[in-house]
C-alpha positions, -999 to +999 in steps of 0.1 A: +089+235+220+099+200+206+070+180+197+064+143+211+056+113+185+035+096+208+014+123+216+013+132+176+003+096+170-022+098+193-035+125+180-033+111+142-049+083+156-076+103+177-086+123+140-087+093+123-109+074+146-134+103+153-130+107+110-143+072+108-168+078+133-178+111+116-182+088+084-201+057+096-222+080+117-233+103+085-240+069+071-263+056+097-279+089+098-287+092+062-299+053+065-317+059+093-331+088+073-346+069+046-359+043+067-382+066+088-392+081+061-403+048+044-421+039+077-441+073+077-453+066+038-455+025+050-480+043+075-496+068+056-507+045+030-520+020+058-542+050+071-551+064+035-567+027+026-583+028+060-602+064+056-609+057+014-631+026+025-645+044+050-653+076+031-664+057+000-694+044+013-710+072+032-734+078+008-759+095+024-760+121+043-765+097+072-742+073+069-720+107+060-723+111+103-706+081+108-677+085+081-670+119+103-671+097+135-649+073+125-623+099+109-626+119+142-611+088+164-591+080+138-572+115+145-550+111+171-548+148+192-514+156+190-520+161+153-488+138+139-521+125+112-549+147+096-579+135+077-596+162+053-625+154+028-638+186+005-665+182-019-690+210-040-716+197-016-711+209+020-724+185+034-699+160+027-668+179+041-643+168+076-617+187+085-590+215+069-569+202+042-534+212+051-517+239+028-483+255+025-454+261+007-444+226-016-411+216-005-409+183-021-427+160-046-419+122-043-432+093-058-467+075-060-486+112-054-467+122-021-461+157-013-439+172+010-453+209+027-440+229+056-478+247+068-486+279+067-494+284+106-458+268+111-447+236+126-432+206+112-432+193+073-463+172+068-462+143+045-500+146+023-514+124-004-546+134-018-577+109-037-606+120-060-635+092-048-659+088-074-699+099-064-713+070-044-751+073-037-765+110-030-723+118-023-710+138-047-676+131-060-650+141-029-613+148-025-597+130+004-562+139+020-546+127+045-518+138+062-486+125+085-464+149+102-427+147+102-421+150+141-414+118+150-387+114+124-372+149+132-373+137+166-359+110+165-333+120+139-322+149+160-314+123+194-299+102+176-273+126+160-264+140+196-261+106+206-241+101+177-217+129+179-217+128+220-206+088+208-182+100+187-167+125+209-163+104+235-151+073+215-124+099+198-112+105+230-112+070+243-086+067+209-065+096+220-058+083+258-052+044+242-029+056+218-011+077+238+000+043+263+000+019+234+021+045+211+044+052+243+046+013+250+058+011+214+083+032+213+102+016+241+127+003+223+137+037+206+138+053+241+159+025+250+182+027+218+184+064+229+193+058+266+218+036+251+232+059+226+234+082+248+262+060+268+285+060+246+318+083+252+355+077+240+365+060+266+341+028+256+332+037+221+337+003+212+300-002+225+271-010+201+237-006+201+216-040+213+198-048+182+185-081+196+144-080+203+143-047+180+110-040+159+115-042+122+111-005+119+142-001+140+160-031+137+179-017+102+182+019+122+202+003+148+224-017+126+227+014+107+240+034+136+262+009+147+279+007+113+282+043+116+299+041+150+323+014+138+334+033+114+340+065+138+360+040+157+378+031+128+383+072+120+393+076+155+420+049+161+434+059+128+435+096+138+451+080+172+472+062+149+482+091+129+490+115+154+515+091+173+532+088+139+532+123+135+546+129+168+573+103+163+585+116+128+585+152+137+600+142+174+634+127+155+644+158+138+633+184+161+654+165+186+685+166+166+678+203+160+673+209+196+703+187+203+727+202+180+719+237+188+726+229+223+758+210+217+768+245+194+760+269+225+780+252+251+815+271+237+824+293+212+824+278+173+846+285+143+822+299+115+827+266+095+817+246+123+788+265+126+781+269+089+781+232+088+758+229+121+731+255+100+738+229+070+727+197+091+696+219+105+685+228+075+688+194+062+663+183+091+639+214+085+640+203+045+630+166+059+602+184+086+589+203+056+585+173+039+567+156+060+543+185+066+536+192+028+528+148+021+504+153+050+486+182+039+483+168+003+472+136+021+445+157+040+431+169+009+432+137-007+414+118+023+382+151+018+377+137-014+393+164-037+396+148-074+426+154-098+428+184-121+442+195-151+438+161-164+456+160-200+453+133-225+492+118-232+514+090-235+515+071-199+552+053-218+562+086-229+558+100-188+572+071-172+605+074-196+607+113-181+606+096-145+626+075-151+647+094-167+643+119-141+657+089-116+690+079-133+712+091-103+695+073-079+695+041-101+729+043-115+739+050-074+717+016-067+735+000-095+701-011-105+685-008-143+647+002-149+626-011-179+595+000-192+569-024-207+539-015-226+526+020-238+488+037-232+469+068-233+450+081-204+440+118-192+459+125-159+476+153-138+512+146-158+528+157-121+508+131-098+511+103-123+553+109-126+549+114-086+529+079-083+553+063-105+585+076-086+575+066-054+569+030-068+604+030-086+625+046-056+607+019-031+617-009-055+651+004-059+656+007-022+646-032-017+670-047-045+702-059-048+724-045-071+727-059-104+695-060-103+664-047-130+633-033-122+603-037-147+576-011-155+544-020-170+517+000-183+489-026-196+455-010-209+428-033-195+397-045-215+363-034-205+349-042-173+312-041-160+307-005-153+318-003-191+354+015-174+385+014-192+416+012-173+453+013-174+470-008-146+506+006-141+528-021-117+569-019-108+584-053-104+615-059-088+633-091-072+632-098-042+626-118-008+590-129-005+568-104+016+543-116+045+505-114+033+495-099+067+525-072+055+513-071+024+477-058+035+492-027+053+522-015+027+495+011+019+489+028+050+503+058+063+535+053+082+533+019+079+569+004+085+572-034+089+608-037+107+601-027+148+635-007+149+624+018+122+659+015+104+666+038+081+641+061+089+654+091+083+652+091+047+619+071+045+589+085+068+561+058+055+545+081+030+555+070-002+531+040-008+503+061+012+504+090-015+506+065-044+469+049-032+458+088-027+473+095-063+454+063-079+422+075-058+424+109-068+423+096-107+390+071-097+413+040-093+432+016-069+460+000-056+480-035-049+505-054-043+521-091-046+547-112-035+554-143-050+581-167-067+611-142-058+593-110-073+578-080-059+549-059-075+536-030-069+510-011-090+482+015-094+456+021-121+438+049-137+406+055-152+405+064-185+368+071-190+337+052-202+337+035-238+324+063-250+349+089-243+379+095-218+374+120-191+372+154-196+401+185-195+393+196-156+402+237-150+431+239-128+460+216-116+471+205-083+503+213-070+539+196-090+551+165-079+583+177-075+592+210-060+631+229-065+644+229-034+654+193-037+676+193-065+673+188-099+650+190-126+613+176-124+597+160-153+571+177-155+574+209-137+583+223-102+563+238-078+590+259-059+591+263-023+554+267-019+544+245+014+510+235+002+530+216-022+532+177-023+569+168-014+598+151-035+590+113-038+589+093-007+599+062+002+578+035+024+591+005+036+591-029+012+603-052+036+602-093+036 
C-alpha cells in the first residue's frame, strides 16, 4: 500500500503537537506541583504559629482545658490537619502524634511520612515549648495531609492528558485539510504531467503561481521534457535519414536484380551486375558500421588504448595514407605545427581523414590544404590541449550552415547531389572522435578560407592521461583498399567505416 504525504504530515504534525503538549503539560504539572506544596507549608506554618501561642500559655492545668478546646475546633474532621502535644506530665497531652515510615526530609524542620494505618503522606513539623507555669516542657506537632494536592494534582493531569488528546487530534484533522490544501499544486503538476503524450509533447508544465518548494521541480521537469523532445525529434530525425540512405541503394539492388531476371544474361553481364551490388552492399555496410560506432559514441563510451606519440608524425601517415585521392583532386596538403598527446592512433588518423577528404572534395584544383596542430596554453580547468584544424580555400559558408556541418546527415544543398559517395557522417564522427578524447569541435568561414578542426585533451599540468586497456575498433578496415596507417580492422561490422565525407557547401 502506497503511503499518502498528507496523511503522513498530519500525522508528523499530530506527534509533534501532542509532544509539545506532553512537554508543556509535564511542566505545568511539576509547577503546579511545587506550588501546592508551598501553599500546604504556607499553611502549615500559619496553623503551627496559631497552636504554639495557644499552647504556650496554658500553664495550668486549667487554662490547659482551654488550650485542648481551642485545638479541638481548630481540627477540622476530615483530618487534612492534626494537632498533637506530648509531655512527661500527662496532664498536658492532645491528641496522637502521627508516625510512619519517613519518606522525605525538607527544609526548615518539615517532614514528609506516609502513616502507619495508611492513607495519604502527611506533611509534620514538630516544636519543644519551653515549661511555662506548672506546664512542663511539651512537644507540639502539627500535621497537614497531602489530599488536597494529590487531589488536585491527579484532575488536573486527566484534564491534562484528556486536553492533550483531544488537542492532538484536533492537529491531525487540521493538518490533514491544510496539508491536502497545500499540496494542490503538486496534484495539479501531476494531473498535468500526466497529459502529456507524443502527440503534444511539446507541452510544459505551468510553473506560474507555484510554491517555492516546487517552483525549481517544475522547471526541472520541464527542462527534462525539452530535452526528451530534443532526443525525440532527433531520433525522428535520424530515422528518416536512415531510411533515405539505406532506401537509395537497396533500390538500386532491387532494381538491378529485377532488370537481370527479365531475360537470360551472359556471365559477364551478370558478373558485372554482382560487381555494382556489391559495391552498394560495401556502401550499406558502411553506413551501418558509422552508425553503430556513432551509437556507442552518443552512450558515452571514452577512447581506449590511448598512447602517447607525435600528433605531426600521425597526420604525415594520413596523409600520406591520402595521396591518391589528393594527387586525383590535383590538390596538395601541408602540415603545420607538431605536439604530443595520448590518443587511439586509429580514431585520431580517422578524425583527421575525414577533415582532409571533406576539404579536398570542396576545393578547386590547384589548390593546398593546410594542417595545423597548435598545442594550446593552459586554460582554467588547468587542461592542456592540442587544437588540430584543416584549412582549405574556398567560397564563404552561411553561419546558419555553419552551426549544423556537425550533425548527422546533415547536407546543405536540397537535391542531395552527390550523395552516393557522401552519406553526412563524416563531420558527425569527427565531433564523436573529439568527444570521445574529452574535446570539441568547430568550424569557420571567412575571408575566402574554410576551417575545420577538433581538439584533444592531453591531461592536467600535472601529467597526460593515462594508457587505458583495450582499443576500439581501426579506423580503417581492408575491404576498402589499401593500406591503413595505423592498422586495419578487417571485415568485422562492429567496425567504424573507411573515412566519410559530409557536405562543405557555400
Amino acid at each position: 500500500m502506497k503511503h499518502s504525504i498528507s496523511r503522513r504530515l498530519a500525522a508528523m504534525f499530530a506527534f509533534v503537537a501532542l509532544s509539545v503538549f506532553a512537554l508543556v503539560g509535564a511542566a505545568l504539572y511539576l509547577v503546579l506541583r511545587v506550588q501546592l506544596e508551598r501553599h500546604l507549608r504556607e499553611s502549615l506554618d500559619d496553623r503551627a504559629q496559631i497552636a504554639h501561642i495557644i499552647v504556650y500559655h496554658g500553664g495550668t492545668p486549667e487554662k490547659w482545658q482551654i488550650v485542648r478546646e481551642k485545638l479541638s475546633d481548630m481540627t477540622p474532621r476530615d483530618g487534612t490537619t492534626t494537632y498533637a502535644v506530648t509531655s512527661d506530665d500527662p496532664r498536658y497531652t492532645f491528641g496522637t502524634p502521627v508516625s510512619g515510615m519517613f519518606v522525605k526530609r525538607l527544609s526548615n524542620g518539615y517532614v514528609r511520612l506516609r502513616p502507619d494505618n495508611g492513607g495519604d503522606d502527611m506533611l509534620t513539623t514538630r516544636e519543644i515549648l519551653p515549661p511555662y507555669g506548672t506546664r512542663p516542657a511539651v512537644a507540639l506537632q502539627v500535621a497537614a495531609s497531602y489530599a488536597p494536592n494529590e487531589q488536585t494534582l491527579r484532575a488536573f493531569g486527566l484534564s491534562l492528558a484528556a486536553l492533550s488528546g483531544l488537542g492532538a487530534l484536533g492537529v491531525l484533522l487540521l493538518s490533514f485539510s491544510v496539508t491536502r490544501l497545500g499540496l494542490s499544486p503538486l496534484r495539479r503538476l501531476t494531473r498535468e504531467a500526466s497529459e502529456i503524450r507524443p502527440d503534444n509533447r511539446s507541452q510544459r508544465l505551468v510553473t506560474r503561481s507555484l510554491p517555492v518548494e516546487l517552483d525549481d521541480l517544475a522547471h526541472s521537469f520541464n527542462g527534462a521534457l525539452a530535452r526528451l523532445d530534443g532526443a525525440y525529434e532527433r531520433l525522428e530525425s535520424f530515422n528518416a535519414d536512415v531510411a533515405h540512405e539505406l532506401r537509395t541503394p537497396v533500390t538500386i539492388l532491387i532494381g538491378q536484380t529485377e532488370v537481370a531476371l527479365t531475360r537470360e544474361r551472359p556471365v559477364e553481364e551478370l558478373r558485372t551486375l554482382l560487381q555494382s551490388n556489391l559495391e552498394e552492399l560495401g556502401r550499406m555496410r558502411t553506413i551501418i558500421n558509422d552508425m553503430l560506432f556513432l551509437s556507442r559514441a552518443d552512450q558515452g563510451e571514452r577512447a581506449t588504448g590511448l598512447t602517447a606519440v607525435s600528433l605531426a608524425s600521425e597526420a604525415a601517415h594520413t596523409l600520406e595514407f591520402l595521396e591518391i585521392p589528393l594527387e586525383e583532386a590535383q590538390v596538395t596538403a601541408r602540415l603545420h605545427g607538431s605536439a604530443f598527446a595520448a590518443v587511439n592512433k586509429a580514431l585520431f588518423g580517422r578524425a583527421l581523414a575525414n577533415l582532409v577528404m571533406n576539404a579536398i572534395e570542396h576545393c578547386a584544383a590547384g589548390a593546398s590544404i593546410d594542417v595545423h596542430i597548435t598545442p594550446k596554453a593552459l586554460g582554467p580547468d588547468d587542461m592542456r590541449w592540442v587544437h588540430i584544424e584543416v584549412v582549405n580555400p574556398g567560397a564563404q559558408i552561411p553561419p546558419d550552415v555553419l552551426a549544423h556541418l556537425f550533425d548527422r546527415f546533415y547536407r546543405a544543398e536540397a537535391s542531395r547531389t552527390n550523395s552516393r559517395e557522401n552519406h553526412g557522417l563524416g563531420l558527425a564522427i569527427v565531433k564523436a572522435i573529439a568527444e570521445m578524447h574529452g574535446g570539441a569541435v568547430w568550424a569557420r568561414s571567412a575571408h575566402g578560407f574554410n576551417t575545420f578542426g577538433f581538439s584533444l585533451s592531453t591531461g592536467r599540468e600535472s601529467g597526460t592521461p593515462a594508457n587505458t586497456a583495450g582499443s576500439l575498433p581501426a579506423a580503417y578496415p581492408g575491404e576498402r583498399g589499401g593500406s591503413a596507417p595505423t592498422g586495419s580492422q578487417g571485415d568485422d561490422a562492429s567496425a567504424p567505416s573507411p573515412p566519410t565525407l559530409a557536405r562543405q557547401t557555400p
